[in-house]
FITI-294293 format. One line per 2 residues: number of its first residue (from 1); for each residue x, y, z of C-alpha. Coordinates in steps of 0.05 Angstrom, whole numbers, plus 5000, padded with zeros to 4 digits. Layout:
NUM	X,Y,Z; ...;
//
This chain:
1	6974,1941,8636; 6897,1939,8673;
3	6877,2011,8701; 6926,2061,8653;
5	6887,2050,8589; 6817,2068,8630;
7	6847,2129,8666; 6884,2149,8599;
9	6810,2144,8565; 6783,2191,8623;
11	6832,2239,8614; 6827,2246,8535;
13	6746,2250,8541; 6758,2320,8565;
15	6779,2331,8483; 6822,2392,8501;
17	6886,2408,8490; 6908,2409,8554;
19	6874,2343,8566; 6919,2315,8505;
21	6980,2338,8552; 6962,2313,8611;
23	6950,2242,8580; 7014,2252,8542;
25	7057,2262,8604; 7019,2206,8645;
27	7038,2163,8592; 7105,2192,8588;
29	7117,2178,8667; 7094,2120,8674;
31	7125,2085,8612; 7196,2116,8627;
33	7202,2147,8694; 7232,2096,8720;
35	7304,2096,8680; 7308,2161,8667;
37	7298,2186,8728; 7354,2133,8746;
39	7396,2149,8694; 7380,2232,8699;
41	7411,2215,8780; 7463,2169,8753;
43	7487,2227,8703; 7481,2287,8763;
45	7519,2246,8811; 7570,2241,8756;
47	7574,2298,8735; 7568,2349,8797;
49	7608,2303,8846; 7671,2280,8805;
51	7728,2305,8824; 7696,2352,8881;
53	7667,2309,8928; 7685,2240,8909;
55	7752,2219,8875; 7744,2208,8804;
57	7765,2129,8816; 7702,2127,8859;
59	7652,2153,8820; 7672,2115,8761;
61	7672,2051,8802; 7601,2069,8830;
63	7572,2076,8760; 7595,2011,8733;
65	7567,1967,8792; 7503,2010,8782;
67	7496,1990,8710; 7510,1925,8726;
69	7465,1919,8778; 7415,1943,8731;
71	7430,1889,8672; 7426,1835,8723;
73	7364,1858,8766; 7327,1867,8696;
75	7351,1803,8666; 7335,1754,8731;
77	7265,1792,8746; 7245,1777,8671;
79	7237,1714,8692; 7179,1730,8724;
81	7157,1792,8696; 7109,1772,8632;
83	7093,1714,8672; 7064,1752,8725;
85	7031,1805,8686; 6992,1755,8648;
87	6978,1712,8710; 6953,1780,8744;
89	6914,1801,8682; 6874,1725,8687;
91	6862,1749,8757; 6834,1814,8745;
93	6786,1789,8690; 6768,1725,8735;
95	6748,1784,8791; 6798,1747,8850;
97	6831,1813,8862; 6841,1779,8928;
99	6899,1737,8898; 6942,1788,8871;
101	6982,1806,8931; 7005,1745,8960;
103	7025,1712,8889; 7064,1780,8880;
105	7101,1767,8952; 7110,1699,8918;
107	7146,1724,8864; 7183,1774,8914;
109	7203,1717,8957; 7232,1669,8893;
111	7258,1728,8862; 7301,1742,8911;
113	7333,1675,8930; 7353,1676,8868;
115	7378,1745,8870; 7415,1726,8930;
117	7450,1666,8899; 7467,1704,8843;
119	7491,1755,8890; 7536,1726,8934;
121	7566,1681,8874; 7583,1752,8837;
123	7613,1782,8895; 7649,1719,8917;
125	7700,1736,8866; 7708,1809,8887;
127	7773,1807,8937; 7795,1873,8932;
129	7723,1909,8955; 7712,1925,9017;
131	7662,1872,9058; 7617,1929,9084;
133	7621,1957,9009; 7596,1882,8985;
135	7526,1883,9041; 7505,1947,9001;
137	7520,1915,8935; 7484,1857,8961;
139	7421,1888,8982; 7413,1948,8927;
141	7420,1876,8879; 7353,1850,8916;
143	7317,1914,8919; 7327,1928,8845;
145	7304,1850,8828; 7244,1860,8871;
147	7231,1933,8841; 7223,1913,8772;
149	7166,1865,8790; 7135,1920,8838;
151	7129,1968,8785; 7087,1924,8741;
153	7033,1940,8783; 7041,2011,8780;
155	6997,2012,8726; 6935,1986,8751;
157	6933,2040,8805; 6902,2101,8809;
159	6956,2139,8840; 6997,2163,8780;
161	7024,2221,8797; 7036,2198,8871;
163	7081,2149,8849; 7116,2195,8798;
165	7132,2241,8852; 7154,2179,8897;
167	7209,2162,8854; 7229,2235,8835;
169	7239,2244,8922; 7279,2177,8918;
171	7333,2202,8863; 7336,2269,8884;
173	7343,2244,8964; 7401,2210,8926;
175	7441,2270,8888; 7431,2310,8947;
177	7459,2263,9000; 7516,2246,8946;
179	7533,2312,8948; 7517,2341,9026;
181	7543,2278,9069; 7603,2281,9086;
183	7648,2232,9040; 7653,2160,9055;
185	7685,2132,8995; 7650,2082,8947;
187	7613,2053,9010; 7586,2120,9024;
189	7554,2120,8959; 7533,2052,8956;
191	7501,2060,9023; 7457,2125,8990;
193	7439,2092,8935; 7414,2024,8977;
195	7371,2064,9027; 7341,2111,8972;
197	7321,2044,8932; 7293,2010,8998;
199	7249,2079,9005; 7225,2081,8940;
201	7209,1996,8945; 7171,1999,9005;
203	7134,2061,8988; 7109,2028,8920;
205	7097,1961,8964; 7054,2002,9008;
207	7011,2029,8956; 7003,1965,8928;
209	6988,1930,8987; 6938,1976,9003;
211	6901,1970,8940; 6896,1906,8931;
213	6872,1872,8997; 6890,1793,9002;
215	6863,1733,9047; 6936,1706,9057;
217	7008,1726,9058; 7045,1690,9007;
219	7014,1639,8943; 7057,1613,8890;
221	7001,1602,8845; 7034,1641,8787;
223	7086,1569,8781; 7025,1524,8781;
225	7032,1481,8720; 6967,1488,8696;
227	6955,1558,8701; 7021,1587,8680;
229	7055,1601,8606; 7121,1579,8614;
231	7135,1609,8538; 7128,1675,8561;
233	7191,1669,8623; 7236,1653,8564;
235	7198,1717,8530; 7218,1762,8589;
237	7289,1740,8599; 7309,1736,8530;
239	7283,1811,8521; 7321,1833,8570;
241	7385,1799,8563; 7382,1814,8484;
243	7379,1887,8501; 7444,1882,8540;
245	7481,1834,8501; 7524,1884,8464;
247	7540,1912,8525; 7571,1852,8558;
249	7609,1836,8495; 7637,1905,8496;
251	7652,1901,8561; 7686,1837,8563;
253	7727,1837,8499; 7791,1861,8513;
255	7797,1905,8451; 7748,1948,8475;
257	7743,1945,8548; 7785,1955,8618;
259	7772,1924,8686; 7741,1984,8743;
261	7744,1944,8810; 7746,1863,8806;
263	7703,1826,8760; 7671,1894,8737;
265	7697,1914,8669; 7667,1981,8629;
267	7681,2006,8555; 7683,2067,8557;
269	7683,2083,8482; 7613,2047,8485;
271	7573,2061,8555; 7558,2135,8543;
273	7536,2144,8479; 7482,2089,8495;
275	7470,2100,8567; 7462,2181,8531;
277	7417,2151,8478; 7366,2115,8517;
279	7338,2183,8546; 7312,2195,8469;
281	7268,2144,8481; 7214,2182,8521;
283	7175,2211,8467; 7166,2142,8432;
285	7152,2106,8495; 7089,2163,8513;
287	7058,2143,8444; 7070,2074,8453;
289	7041,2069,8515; 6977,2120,8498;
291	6954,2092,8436; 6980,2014,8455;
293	6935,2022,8521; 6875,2061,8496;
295	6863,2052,8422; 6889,1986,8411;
297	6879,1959,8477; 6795,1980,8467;
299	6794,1946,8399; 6822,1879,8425;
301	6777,1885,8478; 6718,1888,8434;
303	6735,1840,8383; 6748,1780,8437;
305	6685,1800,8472; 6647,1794,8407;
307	6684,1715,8400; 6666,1703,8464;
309	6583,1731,8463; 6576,1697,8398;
311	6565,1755,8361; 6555,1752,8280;
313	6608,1730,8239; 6601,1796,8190;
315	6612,1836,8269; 6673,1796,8284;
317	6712,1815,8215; 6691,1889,8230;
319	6719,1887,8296; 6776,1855,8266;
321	6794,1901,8214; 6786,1963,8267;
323	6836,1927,8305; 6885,1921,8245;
325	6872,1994,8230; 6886,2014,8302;
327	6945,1974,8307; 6973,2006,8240;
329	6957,2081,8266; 6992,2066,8331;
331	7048,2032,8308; 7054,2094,8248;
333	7047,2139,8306; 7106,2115,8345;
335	7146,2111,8291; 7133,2192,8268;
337	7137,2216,8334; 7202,2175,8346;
339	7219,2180,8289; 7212,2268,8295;
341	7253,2252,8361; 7311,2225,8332;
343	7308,2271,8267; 7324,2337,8328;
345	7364,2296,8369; 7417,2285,8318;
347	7412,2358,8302; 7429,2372,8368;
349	7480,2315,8391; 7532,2356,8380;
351	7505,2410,8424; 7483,2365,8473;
353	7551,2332,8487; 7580,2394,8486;
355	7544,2423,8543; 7554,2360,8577;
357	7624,2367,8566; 7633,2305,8534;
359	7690,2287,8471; 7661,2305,8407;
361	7693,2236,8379; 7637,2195,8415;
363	7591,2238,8361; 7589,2185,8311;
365	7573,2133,8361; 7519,2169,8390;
367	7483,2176,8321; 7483,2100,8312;
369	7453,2089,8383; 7405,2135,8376;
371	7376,2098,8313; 7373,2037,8352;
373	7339,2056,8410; 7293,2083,8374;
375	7272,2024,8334; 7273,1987,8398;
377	7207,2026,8412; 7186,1992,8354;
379	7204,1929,8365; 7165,1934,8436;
381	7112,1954,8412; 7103,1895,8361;
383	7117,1842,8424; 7052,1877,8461;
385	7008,1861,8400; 7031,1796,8395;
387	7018,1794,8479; 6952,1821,8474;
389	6944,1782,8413; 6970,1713,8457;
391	7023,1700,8404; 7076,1679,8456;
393	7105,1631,8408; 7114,1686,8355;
395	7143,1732,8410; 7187,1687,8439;
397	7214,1672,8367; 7223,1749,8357;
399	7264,1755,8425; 7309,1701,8403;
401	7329,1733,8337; 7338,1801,8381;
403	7378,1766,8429; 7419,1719,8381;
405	7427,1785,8329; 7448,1822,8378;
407	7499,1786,8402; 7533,1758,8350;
409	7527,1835,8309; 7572,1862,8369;
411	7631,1814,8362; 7630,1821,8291;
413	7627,1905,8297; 7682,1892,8345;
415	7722,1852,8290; 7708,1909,8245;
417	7734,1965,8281; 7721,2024,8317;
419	7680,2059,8263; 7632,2004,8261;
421	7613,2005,8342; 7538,2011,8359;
423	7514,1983,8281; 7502,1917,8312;
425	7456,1937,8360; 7425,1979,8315;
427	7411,1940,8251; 7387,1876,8307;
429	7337,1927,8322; 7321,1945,8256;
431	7319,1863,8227; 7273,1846,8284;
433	7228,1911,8268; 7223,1883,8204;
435	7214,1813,8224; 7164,1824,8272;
437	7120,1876,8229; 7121,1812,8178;
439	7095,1764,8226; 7041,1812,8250;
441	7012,1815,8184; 7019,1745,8179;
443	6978,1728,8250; 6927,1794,8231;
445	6910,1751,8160; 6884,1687,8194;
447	6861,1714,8268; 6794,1687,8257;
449	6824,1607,8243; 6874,1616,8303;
451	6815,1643,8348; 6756,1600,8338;
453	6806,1535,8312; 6876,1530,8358;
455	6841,1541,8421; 6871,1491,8452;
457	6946,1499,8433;
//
């Protein structure tokens, strides 16, 4: 995360209110703009266009493919998306700022082959949509792969609020032309949502580009044996397919799911309350990433630069324990502020589906997801210590437990009936918050041995 934690810093120097809000928001946008602006356009597209400008069919079948475009776009770019960032962070602390771009068009370029193959191997099952209708899903599949990785960059540029405003033009272009152009069925909206993805791509491409001048096109330096940590692909898939494991087994068990078009099934007893619930997670996610990036991110800092200048034993333990203490006072901080957030939002769920005009028996269901995305804050903020840390080992442990928790918990809250839907994800969450607090204290105990003794594991 090079470049938010020093322009985060700048801002809060100003020690004024204001400055607190500014820093706040930043935070805020960068750390979650992204989905919920996507799922803020997914929502107004839903609810302003069904039944008056689209068929109800079609809007229903447009959502689906978009969430699972989104599973699998997150899932195959976590391949490379830890990988990357830490092979990029080497880069900017080695000063070769000159290799950045072409081993991102590297990734870009491997990324989406696989993408592709993954693509057409989907859709080659789909016979009863449209071949025009499968291009669109085929490129918006691509885009979204190649987004995720783009936007990993976003926070070592300057340009904050430029590309905030970049994606905001993007979403919007895409309610409005939902709801202007004339109606073209599920291609129509397919085609909106592929050229509005394409815009917002490029336009973060550009920026990028532009930053960050390179000597050559394309390196794939990032898969060089040597210089890469394979741990952390497995750390960056498994995150992201443990997050969405409930939803494919609620989507493909028949007890609690239906088919939408093809090989595209939805539950819908499950989708909204979550895809509702994930919005609560902007508050958490400001915190996480304003005291993860400043406070935290400064003590590290200064506690490896003090291994590395030989500085006095007695200064390394000080370091160390300010570290500890400003990894506890983040971590507490997330979890009050998140933990205030949920408090209000399950106050208001009933209101809020209410005026969304949603059935007041998803109510229970939304309570439970709430809790767990919520402690999924958590838990991602205990896999960026142990990043920062270099505990990919420990992290890639805690991933598997997610994942594996997660997915067995949703068969067996299936088997359990309706009233127990959503308490697998939710207490998977909550085990591997535990867990991984555990660990922590564990690694914070004997950081001195690992540092100055495993150095070469």
């Amino acid at each position: 995360m090079a470049g938010i934690g020093f322009e985060l810093r700048k801002i809060l120097k100003k020690n004024s209110l204001l400055s607190m809000l500014e820093a706040y928001g930043l935070a805020g946008l960068i750390s979650s703009g992204p989905w919920v602006l996507s799922i803020l356009a997914l929502l107004a597209i839903g609810l302003i266009s069904i039944g008056v400008v689209f068929p109800t069919y079609v809007i229903v079948q447009f959502l689906v493919i978009i969430t699972y475009m989104m599973a699998g776009s997150l899932i195959l770019s976590g391949l490379f998306q830890l990988l990357l960032t830490r092979f990029i962070s080497d880069l900017l602390f080695a000063k070769e700022d000159h290799r950045i771009v072409p081993n991102l068009l590297g990734s870009m370029l491997v990324t989406s082959s696989l993408a592709a193959l993954l693509g057409i191997a989907v859709l080659s099952y789909c016979d009863s949509i449209d071949p025009e209708v499968k291009i669109a899903i085929f490129a918006s599949f691509v885009l979204l792969c190649n987004q995720w990785l783009i936007i990993i960059f976003l926070s070592g540029m300057k340009e904050y609020y430029r590309i905030f405003f970049t994606m905001m033009l993007s979403y919007g272009l895409m309610v409005t032309l939902s709801i202007f152009l004339p109606p073209f069925g599920l291609l129509g909206l397919m085609l909106i949502f592929t050229s509005c993805q394409a815009l917002m791509t490029f336009a973060f491409l550009f920026h990028i580009i532009r930053d960050f001048p390179a000597e050559r096109l394309v390196s794939f330096e990032f898969l060089n044996f040597k210089k890469t940590f394979f741990s952390l692909i497995l750390c960056g898939v498994l995150y992201n397919l443990g997050v969405w494991l409930d939803k494919f087994v609620f989507w493909f068990r028949d007890e609690t799911s239906h088919q939408v078009v093809d090989v595209f099934r939805a539950s819908y007893i499950y989708d909204l309350p979550i895809f509702i619930a994930y919005l609560a997670i902007v508050p958490g996610m400001a915190v996480f990433m304003l005291r993860m990036e400043t406070d935290f991110a400064d003590a590290c800092l200064k506690f490896y630069d003090a291994v590395r200048e030989g500085a006095t034993l007695e200064s390394i333990f000080l370091l160390k324990d300010k570290m500890v203490l400003a990894c506890q006072q983040s971590v507490y901080e997330i979890f009050k502020v998140q933990g205030l957030t949920l408090a209000l939002l399950i106050l208001w769920a009933e209101d809020i589906l209410t005026f969304l005009n949603i059935d007041l028996s998803y109510l229970h269901l939304l309570y439970v997801d709430l809790v767990g995305v919520s402690l999924q804050v958590l838990v991602m903020s205990i896999l960026n210590v142990m990043y920062y840390l270099d505990k990919r080992y420990s992290a890639l442990a805690l991933t598997v437990l997610m994942a594996a928790g997660n997915l067995i918990l949703a068969h067996v809250s299936i088997d359990l009936g309706p009233v127990f839907y959503g308490y697998g994800f939710s207490i998977t969450m909550l085990v591997t918050t535990i867990v991984g607090l555990i660990m922590l204290d564990n690694q914070f105990d004997d950081l001195e041995y690992q540092t100055f003794m495993l150095q070469r594991s």
